[in-house]
C-alpha positions in Angstrom: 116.1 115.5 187.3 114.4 113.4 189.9 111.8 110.9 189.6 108.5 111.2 188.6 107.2 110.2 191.8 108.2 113.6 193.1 105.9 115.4 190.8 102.8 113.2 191.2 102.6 113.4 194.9 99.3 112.1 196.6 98.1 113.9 199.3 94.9 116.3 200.3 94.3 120.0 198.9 93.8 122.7 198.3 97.5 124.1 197.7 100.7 121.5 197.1 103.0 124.6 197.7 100.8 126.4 200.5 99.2 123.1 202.0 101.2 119.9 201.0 104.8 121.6 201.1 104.3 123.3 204.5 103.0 120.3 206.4 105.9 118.3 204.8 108.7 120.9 206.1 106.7 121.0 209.6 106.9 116.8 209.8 110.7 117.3 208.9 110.8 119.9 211.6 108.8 118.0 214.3 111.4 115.0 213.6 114.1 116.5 215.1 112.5 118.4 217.9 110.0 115.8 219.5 110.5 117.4 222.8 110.3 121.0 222.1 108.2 123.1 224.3 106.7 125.0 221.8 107.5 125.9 218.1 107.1 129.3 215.9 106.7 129.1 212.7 107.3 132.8 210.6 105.3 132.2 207.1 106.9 135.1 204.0 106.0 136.4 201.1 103.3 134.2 199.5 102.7 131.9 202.0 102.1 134.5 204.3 99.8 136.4 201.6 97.5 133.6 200.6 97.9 131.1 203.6 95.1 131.1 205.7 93.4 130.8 202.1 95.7 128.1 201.2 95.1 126.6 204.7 98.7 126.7 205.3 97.7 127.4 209.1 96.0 124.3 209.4 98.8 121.8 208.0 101.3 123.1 210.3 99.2 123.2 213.2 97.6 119.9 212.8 101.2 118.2 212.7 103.0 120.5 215.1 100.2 121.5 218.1 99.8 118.1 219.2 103.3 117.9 220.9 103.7 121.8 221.8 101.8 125.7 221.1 102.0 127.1 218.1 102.7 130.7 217.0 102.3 131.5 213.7 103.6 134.6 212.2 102.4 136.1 209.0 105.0 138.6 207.1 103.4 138.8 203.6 105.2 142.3 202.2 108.5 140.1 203.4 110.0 137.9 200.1 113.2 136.0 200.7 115.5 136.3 198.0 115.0 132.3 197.0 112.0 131.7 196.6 108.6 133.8 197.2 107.4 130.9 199.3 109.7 130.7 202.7 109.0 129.8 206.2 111.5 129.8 209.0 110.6 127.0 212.2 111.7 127.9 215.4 111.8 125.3 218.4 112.4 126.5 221.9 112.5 124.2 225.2 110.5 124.5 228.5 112.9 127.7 229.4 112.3 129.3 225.8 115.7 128.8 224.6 116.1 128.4 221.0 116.9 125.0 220.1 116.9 125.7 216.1 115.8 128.5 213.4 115.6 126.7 210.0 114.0 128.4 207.1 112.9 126.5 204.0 110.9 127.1 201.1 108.4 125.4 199.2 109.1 125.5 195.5 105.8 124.5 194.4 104.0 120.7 193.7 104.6 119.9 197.3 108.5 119.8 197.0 111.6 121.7 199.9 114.0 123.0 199.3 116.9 124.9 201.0 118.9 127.7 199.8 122.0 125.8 198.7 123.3 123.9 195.6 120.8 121.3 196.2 117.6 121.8 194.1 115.4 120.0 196.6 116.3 118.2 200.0 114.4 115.2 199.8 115.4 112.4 196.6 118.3 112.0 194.5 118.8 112.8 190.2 117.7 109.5 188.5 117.4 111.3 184.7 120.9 112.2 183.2 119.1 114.1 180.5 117.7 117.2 181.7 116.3 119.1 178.5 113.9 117.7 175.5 115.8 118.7 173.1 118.0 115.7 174.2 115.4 113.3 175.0 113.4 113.4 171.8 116.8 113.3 170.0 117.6 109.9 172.2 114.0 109.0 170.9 114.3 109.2 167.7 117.7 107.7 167.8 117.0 104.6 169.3 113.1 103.8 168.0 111.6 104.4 171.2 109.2 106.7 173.0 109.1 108.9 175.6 107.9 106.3 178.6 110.6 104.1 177.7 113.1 106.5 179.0 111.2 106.6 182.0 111.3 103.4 182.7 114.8 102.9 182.1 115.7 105.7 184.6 113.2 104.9 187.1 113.1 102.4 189.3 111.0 99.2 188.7 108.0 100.2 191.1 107.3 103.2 189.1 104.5 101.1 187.4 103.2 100.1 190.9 103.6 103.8 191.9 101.8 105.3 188.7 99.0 102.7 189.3 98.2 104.3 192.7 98.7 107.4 190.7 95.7 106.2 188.1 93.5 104.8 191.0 93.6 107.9 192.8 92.9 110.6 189.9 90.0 108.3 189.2 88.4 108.1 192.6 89.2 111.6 192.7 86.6 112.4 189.5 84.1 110.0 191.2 83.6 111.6 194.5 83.7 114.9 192.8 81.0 113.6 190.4 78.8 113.0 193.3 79.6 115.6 195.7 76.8 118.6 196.0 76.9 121.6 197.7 78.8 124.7 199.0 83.1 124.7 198.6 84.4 125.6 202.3 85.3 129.3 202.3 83.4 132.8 202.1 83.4 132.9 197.9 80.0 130.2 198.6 81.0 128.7 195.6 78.8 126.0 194.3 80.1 122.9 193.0 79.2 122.3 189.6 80.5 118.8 188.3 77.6 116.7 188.7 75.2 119.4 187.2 78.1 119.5 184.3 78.4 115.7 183.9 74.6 115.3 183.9 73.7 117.9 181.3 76.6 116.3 178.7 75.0 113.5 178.9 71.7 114.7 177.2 74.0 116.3 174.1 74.8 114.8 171.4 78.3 113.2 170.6 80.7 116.3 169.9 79.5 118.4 172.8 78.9 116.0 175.2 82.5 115.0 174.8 83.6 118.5 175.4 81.3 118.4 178.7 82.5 115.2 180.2 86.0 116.8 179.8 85.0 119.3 181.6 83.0 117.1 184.5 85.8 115.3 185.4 88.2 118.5 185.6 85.7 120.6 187.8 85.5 117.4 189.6 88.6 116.8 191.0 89.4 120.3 191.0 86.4 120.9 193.6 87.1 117.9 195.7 90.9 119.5 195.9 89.5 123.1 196.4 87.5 121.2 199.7 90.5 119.4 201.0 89.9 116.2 199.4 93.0 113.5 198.4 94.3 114.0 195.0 97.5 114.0 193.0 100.0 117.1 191.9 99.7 117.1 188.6 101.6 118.8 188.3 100.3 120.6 191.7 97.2 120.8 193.4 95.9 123.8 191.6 96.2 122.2 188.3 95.2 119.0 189.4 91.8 118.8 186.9 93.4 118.7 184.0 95.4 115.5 183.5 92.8 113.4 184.9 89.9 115.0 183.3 91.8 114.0 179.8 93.0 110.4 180.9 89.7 109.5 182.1 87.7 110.8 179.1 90.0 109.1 176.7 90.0 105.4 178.9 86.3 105.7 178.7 84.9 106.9 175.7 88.0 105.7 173.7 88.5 102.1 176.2 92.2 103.0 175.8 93.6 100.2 178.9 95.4 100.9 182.1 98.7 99.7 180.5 98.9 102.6 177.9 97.3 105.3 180.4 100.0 104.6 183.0 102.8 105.1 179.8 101.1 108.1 179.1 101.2 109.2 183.0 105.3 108.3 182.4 105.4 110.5 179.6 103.0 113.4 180.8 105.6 113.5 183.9 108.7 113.7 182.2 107.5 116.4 180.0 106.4 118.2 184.0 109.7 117.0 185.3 111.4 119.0 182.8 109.3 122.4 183.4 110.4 121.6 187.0 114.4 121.1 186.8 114.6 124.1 184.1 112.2 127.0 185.5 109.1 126.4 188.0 105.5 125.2 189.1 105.2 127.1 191.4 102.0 129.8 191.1 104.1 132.0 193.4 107.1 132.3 191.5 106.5 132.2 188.0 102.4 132.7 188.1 99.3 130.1 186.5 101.6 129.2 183.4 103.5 127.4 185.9 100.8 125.5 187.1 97.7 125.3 184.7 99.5 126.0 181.7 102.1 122.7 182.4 99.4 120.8 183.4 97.7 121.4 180.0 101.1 120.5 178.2 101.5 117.3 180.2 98.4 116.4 179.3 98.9 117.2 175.7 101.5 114.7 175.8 99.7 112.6 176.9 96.7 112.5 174.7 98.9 112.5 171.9 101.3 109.4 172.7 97.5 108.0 173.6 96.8 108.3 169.5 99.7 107.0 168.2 101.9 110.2 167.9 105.4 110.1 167.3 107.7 111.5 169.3 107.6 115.0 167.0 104.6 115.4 167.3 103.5 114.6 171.5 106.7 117.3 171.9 104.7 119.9 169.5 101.6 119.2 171.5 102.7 119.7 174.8 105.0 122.7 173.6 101.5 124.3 172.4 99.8 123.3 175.3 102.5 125.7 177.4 103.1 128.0 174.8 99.4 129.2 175.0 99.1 129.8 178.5 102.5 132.0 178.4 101.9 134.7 180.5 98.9 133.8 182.9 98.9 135.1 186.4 98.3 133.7 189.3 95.4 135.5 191.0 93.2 133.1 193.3 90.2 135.3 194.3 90.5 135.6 198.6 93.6 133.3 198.5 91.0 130.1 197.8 92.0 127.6 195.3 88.4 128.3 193.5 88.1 131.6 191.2 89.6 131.3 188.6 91.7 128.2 189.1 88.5 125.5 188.9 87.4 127.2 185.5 91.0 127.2 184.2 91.5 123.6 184.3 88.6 122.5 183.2 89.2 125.1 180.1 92.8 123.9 179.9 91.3 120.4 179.7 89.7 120.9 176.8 93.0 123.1 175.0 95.2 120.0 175.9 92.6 117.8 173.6 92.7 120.6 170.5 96.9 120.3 171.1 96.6 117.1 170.5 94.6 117.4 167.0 96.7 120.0 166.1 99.8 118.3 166.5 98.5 115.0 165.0 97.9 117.0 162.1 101.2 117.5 161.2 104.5 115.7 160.4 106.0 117.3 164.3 108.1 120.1 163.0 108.1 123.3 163.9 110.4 126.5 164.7 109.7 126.9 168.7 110.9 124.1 170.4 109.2 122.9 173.7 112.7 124.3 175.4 112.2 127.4 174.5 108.9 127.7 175.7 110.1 126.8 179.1 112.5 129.3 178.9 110.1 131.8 177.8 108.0 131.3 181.0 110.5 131.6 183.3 111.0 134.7 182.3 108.0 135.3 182.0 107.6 134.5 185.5 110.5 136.4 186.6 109.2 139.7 185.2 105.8 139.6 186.6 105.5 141.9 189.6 105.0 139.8 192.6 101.0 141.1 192.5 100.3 138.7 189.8 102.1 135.3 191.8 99.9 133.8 194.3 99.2 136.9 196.4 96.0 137.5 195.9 96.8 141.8 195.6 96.2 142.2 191.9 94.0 140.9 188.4 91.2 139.1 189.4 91.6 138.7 193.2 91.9 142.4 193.5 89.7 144.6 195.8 88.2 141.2 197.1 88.6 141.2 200.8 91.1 138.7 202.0 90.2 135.9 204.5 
């Protein structure tokens, strides 16, 4: 597996895989062909489907039109065989000879990849232990937790890395906090965080818990669904729910930055593993890959948070996944708005419950959080391609596309 780093990526919404990933591969591109005369870029299956919803249009021509024109070709009904979101870049010179084709695809949280043995094109494997079966074994084995096999795989910056990490999930949830108005797109959806965050306040304890919980998802959630800087968590669709849980636990529990950055360690190995062993990407293995891992890494990381043992923060996070088997991926007009806002703020909420569950008992149980990621892969695998991330079926259907 690769570093941590990897899967929290800092950068602006709405979409790491239609947004973030695209205007990665067009930089890439742009480096080698500074002099072209103009580029075309030919955007498949998902991307194509859900792009100018997902902005994809805009990140590639923002990096790419400076130096040269632009076309853009969209070939939604077209899916690559490796991966539903591909895009081919095409640079000609001044007599429109082709200088280079190269297709790539972006396999969800902002990550490349080509189709060849190599599972990305961008870091190298710093984790020898890809499953958790093996971790929590080393774990229990040698007395430690979780973050400690982070940090004896990563690098020494990671804490300087997850820091920035930290700092931005929590500006994030403060300009969302504060932010009024109308998302961008034709859905006029109103934001609803402050209005959310200022009615918990006037409940009592136990609901006003649950409300601030979901303030601070909706919050970053909106400022990612109007463009705004977040992190993947483990992408930009699920990007409400680990910081919505972090920050309510920092402040109404004063846990310090120390143990929420271990618990950012953990959350991401638990993410890491998802993404070496099956996907996060909406458009290839639907919303469990996205939402439903975000609510498992933040299960994790509410329960090493309250003193869980390694058992146990596995059994929450496995429930945390295990619950959102099945979930499609069905963004309303291609926006990152209906349903996704709602579902992390909701999934929120379920990572807190997985963690009460799973403190309650000793950490045994029959399905192990493996499986589970097995289970959705296939899962993803045997939904028909209406239900990934191209807005044709469930909710988004019969809405007209942008």
């Amino acid at each position: 597996m690769k570093s941590i780093k990897e899967l929290y990526r800092i950068g602006t919404g709405p979409s790491s895989s239609h947004t973030m990933g695209p205007r990665k591969a067009a930089e890439i591109f742009l480096e080698r062909h500074k002099d072209a005369a103009s580029f075309k870029v030919t955007l498949y299956g998902s991307l194509a489907a859900t792009g100018k919803g997902h902005m994809t249009d805009v990140a590639i021509n923002d990096t790419l039109l400076p130096i040269a024109p632009v076309e853009i070709v969209w070939q939604p009904k077209v899916f690559l065989p490796f991966h539903p979101n591909a895009m081919t870049f095409a640079a000609f010179d001044a007599n429109k000879k082709l200088l280079e084709n190269w297709t790539v695809y972006s396999v969800g949280g902002g990550a490349l990849a080509e189709n060849n043995e190599k599972s990305t094109i961008e870091s190298r494997e710093v984790y020898e232990m890809n499953s958790m079966t093996e971790i929590l074994s080393w774990c229990e084995h040698s007395g430690k937790s979780y973050w400690e096999y982070v940090k004896e795989c990563e690098e020494e910056d990671i804490w300087d890395y997850l820091e920035v990490v930290w700092s931005t999930m929590k500006e994030a949830i403060h300009r969302g906090l504060e932010e009024e108005g109308v998302l961008p797109g034709p859905l006029n959806l109103r934001r609803k965080a402050s209005t959310y965050y200022i009615r918990a306040t006037g409940y009592k304890e136990s609901l006003r818990s649950r409300g601030l919980v979901f303030a601070y998802a909706l919050a970053v959630s909106e400022e990612n669904a109007s463009g705004g800087k977040i992190v993947t968590a483990p992408t930009c669709g699920a990007c409400g729910v680990m910081p919505a849980v972090l920050y309510h636990l920092h402040k109404s529990r004063e846990f310090s930055d120390t143990r929420i950055l271990r618990a950012l360690a953990t959350a991401g190995l638990f993410g890491n593993i998802v993404k070496f062993n099956a996907s996060i990407s909406g458009a290839e293995v639907g919303c469990q890959g996205e939402v439903g891992v975000a609510c498992a890494m933040a299960s994790a990381a509410a329960n090493q948070l309250f003193g869980g043992s390694p058992a146990q923060t596995e059994y929450a996070a496995e429930m945390g996944l295990e619950h959102h088997l099945g979930m499609t991926c069905d963004p309303v007009c291609g926006l990152v708005q209906i349903p996704c806002i709602e579902r992390n703020a909701y999934a929120a909420a379920r990572a807190l419950d997985a963690n009460i569950y799973a403190s309650f008992t000793d950490g045994i149980h029959r399905v192990s959080f493996d499986k589970v990621v097995q289970v959705m892969k296939q899962t993803g695998h045997d939904l028909p391609s209406l239900y990934k991330e191209t807005s044709e079926g469930g909710l988004a259907k019969d809405y007209t596309q942008m």
